[in-house]
PASEBA-1860 file (N, C-alpha, C; in nm, 3 decimals):
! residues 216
1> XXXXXXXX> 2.644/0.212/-5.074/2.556/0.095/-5.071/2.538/0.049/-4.926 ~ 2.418/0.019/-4.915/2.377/-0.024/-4.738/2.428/-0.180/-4.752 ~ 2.543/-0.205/-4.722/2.547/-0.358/-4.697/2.474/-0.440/-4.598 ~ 2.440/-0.352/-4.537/2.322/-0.448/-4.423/2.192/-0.500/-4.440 ~ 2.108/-0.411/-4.608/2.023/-0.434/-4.633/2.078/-0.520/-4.734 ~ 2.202/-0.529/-4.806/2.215/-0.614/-4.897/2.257/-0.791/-4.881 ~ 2.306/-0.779/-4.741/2.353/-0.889/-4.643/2.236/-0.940/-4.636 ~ 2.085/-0.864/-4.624/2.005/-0.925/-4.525/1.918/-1.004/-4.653
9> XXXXXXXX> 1.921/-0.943/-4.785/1.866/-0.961/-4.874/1.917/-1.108/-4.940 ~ 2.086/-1.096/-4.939/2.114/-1.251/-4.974/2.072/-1.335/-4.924 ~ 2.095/-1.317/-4.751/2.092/-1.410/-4.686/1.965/-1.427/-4.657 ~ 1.882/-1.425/-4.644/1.712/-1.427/-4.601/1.657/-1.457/-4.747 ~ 1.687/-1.501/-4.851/1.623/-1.524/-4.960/1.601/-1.696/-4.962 ~ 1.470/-1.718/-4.876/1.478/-1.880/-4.855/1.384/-1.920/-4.954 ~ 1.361/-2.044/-4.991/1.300/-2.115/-5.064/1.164/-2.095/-4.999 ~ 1.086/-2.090/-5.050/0.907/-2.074/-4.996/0.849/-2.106/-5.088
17> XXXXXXXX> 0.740/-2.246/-5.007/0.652/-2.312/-5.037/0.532/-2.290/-4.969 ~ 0.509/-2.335/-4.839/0.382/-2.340/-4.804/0.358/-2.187/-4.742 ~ 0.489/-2.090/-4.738/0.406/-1.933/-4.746/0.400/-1.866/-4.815 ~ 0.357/-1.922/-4.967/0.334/-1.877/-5.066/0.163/-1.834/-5.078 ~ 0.122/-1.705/-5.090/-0.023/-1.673/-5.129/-0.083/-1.683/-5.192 ~ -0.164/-1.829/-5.179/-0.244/-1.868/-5.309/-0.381/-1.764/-5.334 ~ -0.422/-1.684/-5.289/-0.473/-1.636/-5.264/-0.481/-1.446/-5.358 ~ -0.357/-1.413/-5.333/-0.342/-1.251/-5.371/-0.257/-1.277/-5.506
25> XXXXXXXX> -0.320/-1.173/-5.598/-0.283/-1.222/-5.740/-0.154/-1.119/-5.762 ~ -0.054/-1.188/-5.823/0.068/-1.083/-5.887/0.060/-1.016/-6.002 ~ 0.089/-0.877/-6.009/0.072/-0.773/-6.120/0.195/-0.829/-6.221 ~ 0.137/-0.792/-6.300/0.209/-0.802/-6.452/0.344/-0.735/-6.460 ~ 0.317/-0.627/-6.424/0.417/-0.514/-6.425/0.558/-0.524/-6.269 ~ 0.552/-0.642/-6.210/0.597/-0.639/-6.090/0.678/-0.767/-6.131 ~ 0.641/-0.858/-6.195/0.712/-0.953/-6.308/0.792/-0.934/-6.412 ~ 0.786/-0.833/-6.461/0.830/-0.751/-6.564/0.958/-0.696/-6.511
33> XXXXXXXX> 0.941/-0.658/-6.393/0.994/-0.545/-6.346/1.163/-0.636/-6.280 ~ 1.095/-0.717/-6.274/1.187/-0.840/-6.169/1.265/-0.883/-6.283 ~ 1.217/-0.921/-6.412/1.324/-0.974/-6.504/1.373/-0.874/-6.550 ~ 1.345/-0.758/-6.539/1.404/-0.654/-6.605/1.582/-0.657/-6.519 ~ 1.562/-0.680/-6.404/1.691/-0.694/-6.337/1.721/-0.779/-6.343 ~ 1.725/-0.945/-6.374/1.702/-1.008/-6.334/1.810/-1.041/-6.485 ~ 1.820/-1.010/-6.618/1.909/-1.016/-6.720/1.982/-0.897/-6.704 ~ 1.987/-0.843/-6.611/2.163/-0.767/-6.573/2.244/-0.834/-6.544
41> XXXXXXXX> 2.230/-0.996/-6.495/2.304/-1.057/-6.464/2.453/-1.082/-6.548 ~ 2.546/-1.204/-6.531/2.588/-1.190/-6.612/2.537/-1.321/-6.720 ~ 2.626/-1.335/-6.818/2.569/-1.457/-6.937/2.719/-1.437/-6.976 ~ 2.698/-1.621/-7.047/2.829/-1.664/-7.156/2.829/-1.592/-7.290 ~ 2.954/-1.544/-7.275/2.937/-1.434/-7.371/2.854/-1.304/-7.440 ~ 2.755/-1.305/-7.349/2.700/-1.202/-7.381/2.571/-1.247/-7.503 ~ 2.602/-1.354/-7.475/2.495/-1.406/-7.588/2.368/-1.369/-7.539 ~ 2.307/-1.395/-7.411/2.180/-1.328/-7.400/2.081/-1.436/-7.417
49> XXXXXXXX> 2.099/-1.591/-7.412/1.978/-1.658/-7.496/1.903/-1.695/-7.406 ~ 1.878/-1.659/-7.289/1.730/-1.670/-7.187/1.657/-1.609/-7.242 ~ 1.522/-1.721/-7.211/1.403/-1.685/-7.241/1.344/-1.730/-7.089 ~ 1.185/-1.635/-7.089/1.118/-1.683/-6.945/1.016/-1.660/-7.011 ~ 0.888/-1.760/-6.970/0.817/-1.802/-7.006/0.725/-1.794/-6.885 ~ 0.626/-1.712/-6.908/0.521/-1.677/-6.755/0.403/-1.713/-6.754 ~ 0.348/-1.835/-6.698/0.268/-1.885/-6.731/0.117/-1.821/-6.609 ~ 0.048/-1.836/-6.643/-0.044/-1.756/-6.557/-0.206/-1.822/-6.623
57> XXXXXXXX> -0.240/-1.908/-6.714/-0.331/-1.969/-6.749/-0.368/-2.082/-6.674 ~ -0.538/-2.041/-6.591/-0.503/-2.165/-6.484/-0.510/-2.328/-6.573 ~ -0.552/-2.347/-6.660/-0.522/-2.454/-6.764/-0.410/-2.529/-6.767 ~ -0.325/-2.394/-6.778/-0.186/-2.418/-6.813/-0.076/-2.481/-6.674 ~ -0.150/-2.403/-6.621/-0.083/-2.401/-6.490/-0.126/-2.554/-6.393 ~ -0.227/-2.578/-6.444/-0.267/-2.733/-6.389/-0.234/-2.865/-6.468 ~ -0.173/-2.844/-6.604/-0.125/-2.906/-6.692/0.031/-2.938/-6.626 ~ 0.085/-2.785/-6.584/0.240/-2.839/-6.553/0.245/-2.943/-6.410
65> XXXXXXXX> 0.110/-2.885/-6.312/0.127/-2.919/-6.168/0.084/-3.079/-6.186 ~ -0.005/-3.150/-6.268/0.028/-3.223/-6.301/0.186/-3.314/-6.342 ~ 0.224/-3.281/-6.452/0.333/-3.350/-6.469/0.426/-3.338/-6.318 ~ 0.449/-3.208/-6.279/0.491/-3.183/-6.141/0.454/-3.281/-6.059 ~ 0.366/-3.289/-6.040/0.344/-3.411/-5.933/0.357/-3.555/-5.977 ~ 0.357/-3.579/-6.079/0.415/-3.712/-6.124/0.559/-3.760/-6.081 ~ 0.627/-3.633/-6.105/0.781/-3.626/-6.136/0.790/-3.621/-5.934 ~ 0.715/-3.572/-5.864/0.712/-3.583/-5.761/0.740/-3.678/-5.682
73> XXXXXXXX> 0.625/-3.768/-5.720/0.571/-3.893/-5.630/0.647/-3.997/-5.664 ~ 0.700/-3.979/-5.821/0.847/-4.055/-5.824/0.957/-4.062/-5.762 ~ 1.027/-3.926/-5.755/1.141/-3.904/-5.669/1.121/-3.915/-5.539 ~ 1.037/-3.922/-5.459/1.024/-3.928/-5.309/0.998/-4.130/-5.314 ~ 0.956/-4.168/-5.381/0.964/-4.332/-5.418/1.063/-4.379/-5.444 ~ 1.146/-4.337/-5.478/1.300/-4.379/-5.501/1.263/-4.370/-5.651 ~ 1.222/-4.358/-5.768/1.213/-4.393/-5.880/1.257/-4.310/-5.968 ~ 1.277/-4.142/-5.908/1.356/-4.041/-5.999/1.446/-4.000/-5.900
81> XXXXXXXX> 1.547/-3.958/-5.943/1.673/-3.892/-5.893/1.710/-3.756/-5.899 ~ 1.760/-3.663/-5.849/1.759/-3.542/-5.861/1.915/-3.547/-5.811 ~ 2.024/-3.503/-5.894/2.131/-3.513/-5.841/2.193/-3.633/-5.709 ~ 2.128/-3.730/-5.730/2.195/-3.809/-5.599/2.166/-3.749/-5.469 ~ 2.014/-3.633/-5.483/1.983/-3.583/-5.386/1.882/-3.672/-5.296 ~ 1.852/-3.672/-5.189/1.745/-3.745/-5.115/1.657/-3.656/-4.977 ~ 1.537/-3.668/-4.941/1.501/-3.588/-4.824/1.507/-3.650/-4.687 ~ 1.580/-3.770/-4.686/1.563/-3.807/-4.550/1.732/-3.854/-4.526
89> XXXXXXXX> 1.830/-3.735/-4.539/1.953/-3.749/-4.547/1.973/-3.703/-4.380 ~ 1.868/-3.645/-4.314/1.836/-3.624/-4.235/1.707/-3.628/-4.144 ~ 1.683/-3.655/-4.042/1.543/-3.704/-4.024/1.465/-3.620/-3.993 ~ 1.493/-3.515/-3.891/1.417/-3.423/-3.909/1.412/-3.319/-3.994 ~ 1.518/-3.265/-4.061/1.497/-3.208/-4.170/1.442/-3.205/-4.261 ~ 1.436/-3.364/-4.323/1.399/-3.428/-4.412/1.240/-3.429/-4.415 ~ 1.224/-3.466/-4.295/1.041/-3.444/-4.295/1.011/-3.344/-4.323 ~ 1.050/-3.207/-4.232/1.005/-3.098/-4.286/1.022/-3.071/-4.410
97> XXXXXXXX> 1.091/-3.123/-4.512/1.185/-3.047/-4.650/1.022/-3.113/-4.723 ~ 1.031/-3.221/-4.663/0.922/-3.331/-4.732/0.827/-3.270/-4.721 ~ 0.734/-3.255/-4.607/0.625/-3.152/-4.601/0.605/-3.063/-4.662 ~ 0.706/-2.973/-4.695/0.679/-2.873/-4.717/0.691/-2.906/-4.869 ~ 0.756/-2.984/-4.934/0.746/-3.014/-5.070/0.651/-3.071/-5.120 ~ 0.579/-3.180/-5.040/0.470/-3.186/-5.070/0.345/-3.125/-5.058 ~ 0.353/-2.999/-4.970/0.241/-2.907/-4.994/0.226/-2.806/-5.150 ~ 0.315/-2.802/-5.168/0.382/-2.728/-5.303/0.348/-2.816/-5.394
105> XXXXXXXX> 0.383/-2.944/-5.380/0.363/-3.017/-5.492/0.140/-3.066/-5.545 ~ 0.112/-3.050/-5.413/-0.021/-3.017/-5.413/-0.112/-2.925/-5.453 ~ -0.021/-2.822/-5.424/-0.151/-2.702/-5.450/-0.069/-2.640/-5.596 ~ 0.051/-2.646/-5.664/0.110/-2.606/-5.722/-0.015/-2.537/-5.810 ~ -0.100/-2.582/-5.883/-0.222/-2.499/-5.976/-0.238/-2.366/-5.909 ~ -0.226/-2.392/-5.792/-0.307/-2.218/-5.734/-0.236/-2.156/-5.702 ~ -0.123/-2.131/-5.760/-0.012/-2.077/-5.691/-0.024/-1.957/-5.860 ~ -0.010/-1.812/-5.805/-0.069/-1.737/-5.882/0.033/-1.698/-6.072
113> XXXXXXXX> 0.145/-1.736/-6.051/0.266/-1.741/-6.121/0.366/-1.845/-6.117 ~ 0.377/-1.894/-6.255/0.453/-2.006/-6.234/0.602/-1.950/-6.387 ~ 0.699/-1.933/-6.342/0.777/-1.890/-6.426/0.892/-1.978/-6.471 ~ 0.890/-2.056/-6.609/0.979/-2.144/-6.663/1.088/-2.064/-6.715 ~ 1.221/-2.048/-6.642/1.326/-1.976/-6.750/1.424/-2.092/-6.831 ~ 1.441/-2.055/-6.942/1.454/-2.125/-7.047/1.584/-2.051/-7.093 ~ 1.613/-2.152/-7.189/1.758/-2.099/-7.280/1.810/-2.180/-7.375 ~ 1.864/-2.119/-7.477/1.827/-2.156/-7.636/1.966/-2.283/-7.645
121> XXXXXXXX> 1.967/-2.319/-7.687/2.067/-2.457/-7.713/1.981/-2.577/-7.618 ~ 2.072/-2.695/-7.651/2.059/-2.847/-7.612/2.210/-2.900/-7.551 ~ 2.245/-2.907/-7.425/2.378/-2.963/-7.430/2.375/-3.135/-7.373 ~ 2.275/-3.184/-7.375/2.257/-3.283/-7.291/2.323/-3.412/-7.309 ~ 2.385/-3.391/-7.428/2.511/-3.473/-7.498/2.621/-3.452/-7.547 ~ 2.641/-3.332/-7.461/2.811/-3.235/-7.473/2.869/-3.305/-7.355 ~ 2.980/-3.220/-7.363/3.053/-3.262/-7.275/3.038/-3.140/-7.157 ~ 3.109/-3.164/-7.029/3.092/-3.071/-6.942/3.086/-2.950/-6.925
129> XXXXXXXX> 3.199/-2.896/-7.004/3.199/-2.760/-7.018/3.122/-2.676/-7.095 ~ 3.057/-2.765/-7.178/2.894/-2.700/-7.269/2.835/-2.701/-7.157 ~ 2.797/-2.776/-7.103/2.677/-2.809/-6.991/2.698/-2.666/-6.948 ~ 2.806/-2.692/-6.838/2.841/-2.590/-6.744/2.813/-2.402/-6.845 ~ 2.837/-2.410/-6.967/2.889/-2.254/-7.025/2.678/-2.233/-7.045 ~ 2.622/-2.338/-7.059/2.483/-2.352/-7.086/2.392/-2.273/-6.999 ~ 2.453/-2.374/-6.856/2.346/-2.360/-6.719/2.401/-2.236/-6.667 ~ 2.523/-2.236/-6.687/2.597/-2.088/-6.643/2.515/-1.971/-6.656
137> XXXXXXXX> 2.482/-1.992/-6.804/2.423/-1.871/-6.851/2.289/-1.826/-6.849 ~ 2.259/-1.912/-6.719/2.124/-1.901/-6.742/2.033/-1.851/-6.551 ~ 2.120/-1.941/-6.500/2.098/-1.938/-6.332/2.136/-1.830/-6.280 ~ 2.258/-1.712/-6.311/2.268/-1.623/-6.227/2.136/-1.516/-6.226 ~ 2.075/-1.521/-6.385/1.914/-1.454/-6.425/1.842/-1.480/-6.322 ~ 1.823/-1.635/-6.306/1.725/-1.710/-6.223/1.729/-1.631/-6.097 ~ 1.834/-1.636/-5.997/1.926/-1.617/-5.853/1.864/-1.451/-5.896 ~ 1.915/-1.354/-5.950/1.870/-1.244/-5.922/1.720/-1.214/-5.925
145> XXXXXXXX> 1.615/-1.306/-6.093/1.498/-1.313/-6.037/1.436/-1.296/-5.855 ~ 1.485/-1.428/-5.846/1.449/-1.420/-5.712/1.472/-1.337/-5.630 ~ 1.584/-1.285/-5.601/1.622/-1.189/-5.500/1.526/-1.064/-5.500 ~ 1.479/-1.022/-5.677/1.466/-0.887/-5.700/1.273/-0.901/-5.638 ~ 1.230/-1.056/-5.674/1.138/-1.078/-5.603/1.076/-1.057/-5.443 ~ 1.197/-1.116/-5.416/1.224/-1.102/-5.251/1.209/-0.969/-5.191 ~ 1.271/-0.875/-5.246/1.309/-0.718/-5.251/1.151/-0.690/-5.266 ~ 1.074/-0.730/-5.282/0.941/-0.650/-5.327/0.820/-0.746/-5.246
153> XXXXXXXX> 0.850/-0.810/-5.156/0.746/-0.945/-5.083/0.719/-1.033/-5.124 ~ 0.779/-1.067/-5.255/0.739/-1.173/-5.297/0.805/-1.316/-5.289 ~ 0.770/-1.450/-5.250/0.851/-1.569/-5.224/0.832/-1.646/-5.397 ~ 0.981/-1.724/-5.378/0.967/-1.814/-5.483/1.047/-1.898/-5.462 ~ 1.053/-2.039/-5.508/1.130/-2.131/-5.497/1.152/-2.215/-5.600 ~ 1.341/-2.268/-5.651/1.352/-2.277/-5.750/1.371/-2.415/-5.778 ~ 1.303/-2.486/-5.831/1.241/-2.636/-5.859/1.244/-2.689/-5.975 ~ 1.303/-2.834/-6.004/1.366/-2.863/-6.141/1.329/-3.022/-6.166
161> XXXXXXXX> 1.216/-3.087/-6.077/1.130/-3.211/-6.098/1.044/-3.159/-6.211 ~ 0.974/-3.103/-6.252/0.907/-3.129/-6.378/0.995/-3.169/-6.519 ~ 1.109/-3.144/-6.513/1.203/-3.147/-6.603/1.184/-3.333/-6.650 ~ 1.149/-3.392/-6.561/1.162/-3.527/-6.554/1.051/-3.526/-6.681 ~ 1.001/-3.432/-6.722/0.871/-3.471/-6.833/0.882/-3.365/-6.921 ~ 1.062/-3.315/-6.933/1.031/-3.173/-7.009/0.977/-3.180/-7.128 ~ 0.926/-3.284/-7.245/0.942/-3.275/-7.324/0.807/-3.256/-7.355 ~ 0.697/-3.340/-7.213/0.540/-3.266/-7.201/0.515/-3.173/-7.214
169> XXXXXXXX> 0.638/-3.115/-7.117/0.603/-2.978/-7.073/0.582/-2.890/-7.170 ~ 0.735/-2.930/-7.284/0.751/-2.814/-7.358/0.604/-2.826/-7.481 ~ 0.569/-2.992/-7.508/0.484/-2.963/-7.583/0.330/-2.896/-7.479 ~ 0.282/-2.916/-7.436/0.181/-2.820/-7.371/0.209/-2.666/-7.375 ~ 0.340/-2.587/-7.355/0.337/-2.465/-7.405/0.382/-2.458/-7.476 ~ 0.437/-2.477/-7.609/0.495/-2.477/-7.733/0.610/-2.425/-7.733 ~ 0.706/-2.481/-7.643/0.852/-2.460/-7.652/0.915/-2.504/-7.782 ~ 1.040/-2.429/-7.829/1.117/-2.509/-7.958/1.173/-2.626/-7.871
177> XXXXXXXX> 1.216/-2.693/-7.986/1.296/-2.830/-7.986/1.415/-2.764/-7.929 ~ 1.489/-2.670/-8.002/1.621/-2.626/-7.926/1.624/-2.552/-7.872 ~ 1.563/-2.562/-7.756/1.531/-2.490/-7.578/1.503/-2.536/-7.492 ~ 1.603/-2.528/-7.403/1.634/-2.614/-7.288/1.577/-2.555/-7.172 ~ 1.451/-2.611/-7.143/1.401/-2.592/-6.979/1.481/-2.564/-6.864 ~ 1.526/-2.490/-6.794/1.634/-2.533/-6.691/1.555/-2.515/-6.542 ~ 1.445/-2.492/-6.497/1.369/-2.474/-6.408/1.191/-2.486/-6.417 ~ 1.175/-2.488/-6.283/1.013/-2.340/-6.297/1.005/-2.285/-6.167
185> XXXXXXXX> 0.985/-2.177/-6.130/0.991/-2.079/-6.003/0.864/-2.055/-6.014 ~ 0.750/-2.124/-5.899/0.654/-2.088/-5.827/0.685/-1.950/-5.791 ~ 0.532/-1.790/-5.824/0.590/-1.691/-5.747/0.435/-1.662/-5.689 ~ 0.451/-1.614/-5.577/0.335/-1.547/-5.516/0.402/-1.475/-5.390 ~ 0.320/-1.380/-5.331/0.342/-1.242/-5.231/0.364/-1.371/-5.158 ~ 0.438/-1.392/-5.022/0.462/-1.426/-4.902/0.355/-1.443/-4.795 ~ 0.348/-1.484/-4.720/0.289/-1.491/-4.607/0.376/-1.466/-4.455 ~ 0.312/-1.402/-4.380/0.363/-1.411/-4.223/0.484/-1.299/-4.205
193> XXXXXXXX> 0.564/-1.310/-4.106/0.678/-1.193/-4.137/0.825/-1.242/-4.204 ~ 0.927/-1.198/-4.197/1.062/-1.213/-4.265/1.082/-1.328/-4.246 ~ 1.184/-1.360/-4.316/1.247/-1.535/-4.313/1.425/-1.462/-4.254 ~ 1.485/-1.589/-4.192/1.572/-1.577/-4.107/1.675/-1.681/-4.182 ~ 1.838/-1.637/-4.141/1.906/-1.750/-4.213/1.891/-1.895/-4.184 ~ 1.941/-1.917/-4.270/1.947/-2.109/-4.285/2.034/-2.148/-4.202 ~ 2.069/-2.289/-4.133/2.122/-2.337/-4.082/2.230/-2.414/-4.236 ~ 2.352/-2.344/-4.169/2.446/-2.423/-4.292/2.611/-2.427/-4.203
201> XXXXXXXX> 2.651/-2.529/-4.286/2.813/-2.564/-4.233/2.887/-2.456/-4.240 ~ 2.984/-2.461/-4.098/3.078/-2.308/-4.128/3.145/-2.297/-4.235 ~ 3.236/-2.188/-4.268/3.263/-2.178/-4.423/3.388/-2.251/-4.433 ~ 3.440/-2.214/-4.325/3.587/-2.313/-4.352/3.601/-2.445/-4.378 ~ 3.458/-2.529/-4.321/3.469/-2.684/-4.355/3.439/-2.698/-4.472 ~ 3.438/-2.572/-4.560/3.383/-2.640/-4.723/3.458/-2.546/-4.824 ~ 3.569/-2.504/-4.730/3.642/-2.408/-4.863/3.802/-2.471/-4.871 ~ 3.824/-2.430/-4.914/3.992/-2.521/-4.947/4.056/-2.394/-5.006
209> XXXXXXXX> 4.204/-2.386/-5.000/4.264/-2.293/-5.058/4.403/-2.371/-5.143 ~ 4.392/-2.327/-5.257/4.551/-2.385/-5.303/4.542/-2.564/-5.324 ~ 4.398/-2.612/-5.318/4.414/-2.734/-5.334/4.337/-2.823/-5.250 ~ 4.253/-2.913/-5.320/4.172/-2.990/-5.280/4.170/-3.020/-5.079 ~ 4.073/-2.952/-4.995/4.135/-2.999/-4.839/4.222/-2.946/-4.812 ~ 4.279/-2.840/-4.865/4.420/-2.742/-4.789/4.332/-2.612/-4.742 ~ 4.380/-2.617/-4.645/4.339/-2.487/-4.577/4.406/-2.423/-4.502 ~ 4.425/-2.270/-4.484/4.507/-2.198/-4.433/4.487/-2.133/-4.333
END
């Protein structure tokens, strides 16, 4: 195995918004091809209960970017929450994160693939470890989606504000009652050349060994 191409593949798999090609349309078979790897992952128990849902009707697709942008213009207002997350935790970062989210959150209709992965249960009134055995089983699919995307030119980024209206959502595409939205991944070919790593904290300030802040 070339670990250098596989190094370069983790690490260069950035979130993309505004170099996404609204423009050049994605094959059927190149989507296909991506989830086909993409449930090698692993799952809780083997149960298997992802579903992905590929929406490609521009109807459809302006129906979600709608609610999307609702769920948007809330959370950047202070009025929805996303994990106790915020974009101006930093100032210049934050603008850019902002920018660039709000270009996404704009053009989201023309963006040529919009892919909801889904999964069968409701835990939203369990306790943690449902949650966790739930989402578990569902995100490492997501994470390789993407990568296997990446691997082939294609950008996507994985976004969980429409959720704020899942229940629109699900009625506009006729989701069951017991199926839990857990995303939607904008996909289109890339623009410009490679993406480069992220700026992130060294590893030691965020790993602990043997116990909360112990480190060796």
């Amino acid at each position: 195995m070339d670990l250098a191409t596989v190094d370069h593949l983790l690490t260069t798999t950035r979130s993309v918004r505004k170099r996404l090609d609204l423009k050049r349309p994605v094959e059927a078979d190149v989507i296909e091809r991506c989830l086909e790897i993409a449930i090698q992952s692993p799952t809780g128990s083997n149960l298997q209960g992802w579903h992905f849902l590929v929406v490609t009707d521009p109807a459809l697709k302006m129906g979600l970017a709608e609610l999307y942008r609702q769920a948007f213009y809330r959370y950047v207002s202070g009025g929805l929450t996303s994990g106790g997350a915020t974009m101006t935790a930093n100032a210049s970062a934050g603008a850019a994160i902002r920018d660039s989210a709000t270009y996404l959150a704009e053009h989201l209709q023309e963006v040529p693939v919009l892919v909801l992965p889904c999964v069968a249960g409701r835990v939203e009134n369990a306790g943690v470890a449902m949650q966790a055995s739930l989402y578990g089983s569902i995100f490492p699919a997501v994470w390789s989606f993407m990568l296997a995307l990446r691997a082939r030119g294609l950008g996507s980024v994985l976004t969980t504000l429409h959720l704020g209206y899942e229940r629109e959502a699900a009625q506009l595409l006729d989701i069951p009652d017991n199926t839990t939205q857990v995303a939607l991944v904008p996909v289109a070919y890339f623009t410009g050349a490679d993406f480069k790593l992220a700026q992130r904290k060294p590893v030691r300030e965020i790993t602990y060994w043997n116990g909360w802040e112990r480190r060796e």
